[in-house]
C-alpha positions as CSV (number, residue, x, y, z in Angstrom):
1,X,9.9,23.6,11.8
2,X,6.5,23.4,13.2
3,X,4.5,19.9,12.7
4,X,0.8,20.2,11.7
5,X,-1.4,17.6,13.0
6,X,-2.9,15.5,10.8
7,X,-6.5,13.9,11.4
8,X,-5.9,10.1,11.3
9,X,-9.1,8.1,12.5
10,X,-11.5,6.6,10.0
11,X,-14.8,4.5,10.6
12,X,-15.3,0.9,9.8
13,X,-16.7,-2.6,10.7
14,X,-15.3,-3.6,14.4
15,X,-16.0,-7.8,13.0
16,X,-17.6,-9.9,10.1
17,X,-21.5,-9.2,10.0
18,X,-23.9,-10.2,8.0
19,X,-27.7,-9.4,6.0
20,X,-30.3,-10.4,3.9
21,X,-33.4,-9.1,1.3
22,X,-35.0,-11.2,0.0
23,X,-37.1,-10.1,-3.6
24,X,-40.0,-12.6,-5.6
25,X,-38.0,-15.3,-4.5
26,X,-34.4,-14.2,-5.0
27,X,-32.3,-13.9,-1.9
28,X,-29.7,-11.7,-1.4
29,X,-26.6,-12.8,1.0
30,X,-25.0,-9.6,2.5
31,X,-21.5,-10.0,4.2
32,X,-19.1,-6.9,5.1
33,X,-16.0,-7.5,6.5
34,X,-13.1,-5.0,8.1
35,X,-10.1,-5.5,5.8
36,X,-6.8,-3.9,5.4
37,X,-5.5,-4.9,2.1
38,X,-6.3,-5.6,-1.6
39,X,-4.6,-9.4,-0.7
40,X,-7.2,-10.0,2.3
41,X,-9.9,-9.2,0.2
42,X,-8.9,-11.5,-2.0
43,X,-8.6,-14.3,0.1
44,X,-12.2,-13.0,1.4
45,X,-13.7,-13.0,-2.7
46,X,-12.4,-16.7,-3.1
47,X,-13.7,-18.0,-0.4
48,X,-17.0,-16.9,-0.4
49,X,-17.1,-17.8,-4.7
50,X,-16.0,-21.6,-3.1
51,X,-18.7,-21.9,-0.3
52,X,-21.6,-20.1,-2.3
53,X,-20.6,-21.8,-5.6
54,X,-24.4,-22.1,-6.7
55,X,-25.3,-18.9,-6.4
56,X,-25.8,-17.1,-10.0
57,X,-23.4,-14.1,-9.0
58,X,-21.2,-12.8,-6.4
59,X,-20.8,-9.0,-6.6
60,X,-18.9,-6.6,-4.4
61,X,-17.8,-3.5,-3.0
62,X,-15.0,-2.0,-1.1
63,X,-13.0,0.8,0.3
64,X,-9.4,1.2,1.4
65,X,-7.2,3.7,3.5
66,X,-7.6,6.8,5.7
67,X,-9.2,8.8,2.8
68,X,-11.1,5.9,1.3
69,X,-8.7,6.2,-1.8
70,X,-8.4,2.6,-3.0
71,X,-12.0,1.2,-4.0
72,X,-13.9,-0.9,-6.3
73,X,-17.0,-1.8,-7.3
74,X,-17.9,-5.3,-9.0
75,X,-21.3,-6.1,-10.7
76,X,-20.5,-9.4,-11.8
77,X,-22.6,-10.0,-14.6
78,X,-25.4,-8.2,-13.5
79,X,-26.5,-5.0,-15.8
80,X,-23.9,-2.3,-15.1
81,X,-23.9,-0.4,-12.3
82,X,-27.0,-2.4,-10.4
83,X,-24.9,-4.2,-8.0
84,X,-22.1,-3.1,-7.2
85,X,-22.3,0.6,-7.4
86,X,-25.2,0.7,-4.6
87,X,-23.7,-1.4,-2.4
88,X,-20.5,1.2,-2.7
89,X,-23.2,3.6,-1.9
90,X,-24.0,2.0,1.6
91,X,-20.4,1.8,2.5
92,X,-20.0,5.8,1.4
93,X,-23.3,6.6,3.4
94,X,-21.8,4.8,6.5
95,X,-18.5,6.5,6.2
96,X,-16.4,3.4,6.5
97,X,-13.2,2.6,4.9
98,X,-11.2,-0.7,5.4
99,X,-14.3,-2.6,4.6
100,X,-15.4,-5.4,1.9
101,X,-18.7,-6.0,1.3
102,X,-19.8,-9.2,-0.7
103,X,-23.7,-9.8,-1.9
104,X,-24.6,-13.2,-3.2
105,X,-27.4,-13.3,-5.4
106,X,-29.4,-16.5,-5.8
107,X,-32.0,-16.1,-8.4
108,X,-35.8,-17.0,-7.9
109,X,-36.9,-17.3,-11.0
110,X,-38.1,-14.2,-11.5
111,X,-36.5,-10.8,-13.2
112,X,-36.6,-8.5,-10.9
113,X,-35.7,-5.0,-13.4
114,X,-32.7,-2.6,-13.1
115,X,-34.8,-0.5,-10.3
116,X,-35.5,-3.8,-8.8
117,X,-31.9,-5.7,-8.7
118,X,-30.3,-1.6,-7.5
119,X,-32.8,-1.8,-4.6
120,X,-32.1,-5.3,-3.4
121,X,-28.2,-4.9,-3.5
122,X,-28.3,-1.6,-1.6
123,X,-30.8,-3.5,0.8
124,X,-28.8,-6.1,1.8
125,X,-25.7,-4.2,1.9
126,X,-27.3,-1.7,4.1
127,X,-28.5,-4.6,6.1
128,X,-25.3,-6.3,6.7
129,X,-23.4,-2.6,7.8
130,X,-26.7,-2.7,10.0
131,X,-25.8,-5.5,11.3
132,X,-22.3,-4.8,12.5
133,X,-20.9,-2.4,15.1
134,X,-19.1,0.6,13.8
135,X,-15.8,1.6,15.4
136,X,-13.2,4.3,15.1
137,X,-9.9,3.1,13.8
138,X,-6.7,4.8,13.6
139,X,-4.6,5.0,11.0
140,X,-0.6,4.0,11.3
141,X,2.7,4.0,9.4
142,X,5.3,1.6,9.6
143,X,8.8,2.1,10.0
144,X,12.3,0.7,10.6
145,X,15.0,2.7,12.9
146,X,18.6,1.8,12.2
147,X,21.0,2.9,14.7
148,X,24.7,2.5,16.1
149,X,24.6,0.5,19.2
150,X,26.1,3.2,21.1
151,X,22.6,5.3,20.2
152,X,20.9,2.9,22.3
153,X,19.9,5.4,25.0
154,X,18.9,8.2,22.8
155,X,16.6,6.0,20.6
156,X,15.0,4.2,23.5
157,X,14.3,7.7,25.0
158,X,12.4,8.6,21.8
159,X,10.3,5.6,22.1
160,X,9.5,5.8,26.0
161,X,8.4,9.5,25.5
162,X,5.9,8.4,22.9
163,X,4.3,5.3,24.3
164,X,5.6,3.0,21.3
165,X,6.9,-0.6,21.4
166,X,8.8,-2.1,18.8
167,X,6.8,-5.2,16.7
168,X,10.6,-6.2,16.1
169,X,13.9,-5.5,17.5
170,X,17.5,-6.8,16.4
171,X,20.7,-5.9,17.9
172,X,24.0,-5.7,16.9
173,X,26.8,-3.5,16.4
174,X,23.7,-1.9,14.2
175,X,20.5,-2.4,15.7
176,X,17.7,-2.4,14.0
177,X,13.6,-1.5,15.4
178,X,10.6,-2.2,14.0
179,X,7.1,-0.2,14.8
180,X,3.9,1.2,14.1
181,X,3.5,4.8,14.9
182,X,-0.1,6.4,14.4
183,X,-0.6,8.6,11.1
184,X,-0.6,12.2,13.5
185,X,2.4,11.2,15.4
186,X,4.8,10.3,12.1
187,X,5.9,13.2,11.5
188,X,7.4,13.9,15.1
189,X,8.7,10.4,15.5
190,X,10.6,10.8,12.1
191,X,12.0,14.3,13.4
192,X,12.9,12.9,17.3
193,X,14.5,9.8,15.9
194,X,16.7,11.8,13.4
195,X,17.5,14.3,16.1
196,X,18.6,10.8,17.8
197,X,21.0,10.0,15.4
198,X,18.9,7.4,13.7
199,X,17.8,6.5,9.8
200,X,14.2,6.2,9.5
201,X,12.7,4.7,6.5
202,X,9.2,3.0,5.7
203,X,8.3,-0.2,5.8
């Protein structure tokens, strides 16, 4: 069976950055971090709601995965679709995935209209991805090996011809590996590693 090689790099942030617009005396805090789960961002969302607890809102965007397939958008309590929607925009104009971006809005006083508060979100969103230095990230899988101990050779062969190194590695009358393997190789690893006499299952 022949294995098709699947594209597995993706854009996104290389470290925290940060930007600011400022509008008739409302400023806008921009800050974009590279994330890799719904959890992190979390953690990200609280603390940022904790430190900047006297701004009026704290609206956000963000992207997940190779594809960009988990993402959301968050105006909170801004009109709909003037906050968080263009600052999605910046992070689908950049092409970057694993990425949070978080805009804190302290108001001056001073409405600044639906074309006003879209321009100033996207402005300081774009500023913050301006900001920060772009990199090229590859995407992985995760999997566990289980394997007799009399495999040993065969499996350690498999993982000496690819250039991989177990995260974790317990042994035993069944031993049991641990590893990240990148997206375009999976499909091979699974195949050697079976051909080695070993189950292969995610993680």
């Amino acid at each position: 069976m022949e294995i098709q090689e699947r594209n597995d790099t993706f854009k996104s942030l290389e470290a925290p950055s940060e930007g600011l617009y400022k509008e008739k005396g409302s400023k806008f805090l921009a800050f974009a971090y590279p994330v890799i789960s719904e959890e992190e961002i979390k953690q990200h969302l609280e603390r940022i709601r904790k430190e900047y607890y006297d701004a009026r809102h704290h609206c956000y965007a963000y992207r997940l995965g190779l594809e960009g397939s988990v993402w959301r958008m968050n105006d909170d309590g801004e009109p709909s679709s003037t906050a968080g929607r263009p600052i999605f925009g910046q992070i689908q104009s950049a092409g970057l995935s694993d990425i949070l971006i978080v805009v804190v809005r302290y108001f001056g006083g001073i409405k600044l209209g639906v074309p006003g508060l879209i321009n100033a979100y996207r402005s300081a969103a774009a500023d913050a991805v301006a900001h920060g230095r772009i990199v090229e990230k590859t995407a992985t899988e995760t999997f566990a090996v289980t394997f007799d101990y009399t495999g040993m050779d065969r499996v350690m062969k498999v993982m000496k011809d690819m250039g991989l190194s177990p995260s974790r590695f317990d042994t035993g009358n069944e031993c049991r590996l641990e590893m990240s393997v990148r997206l375009r190789d999976s499909d091979r690893f699974v195949q050697r590693m079976t051909d080695a006499e070993a189950k292969v299952e995610h993680i």
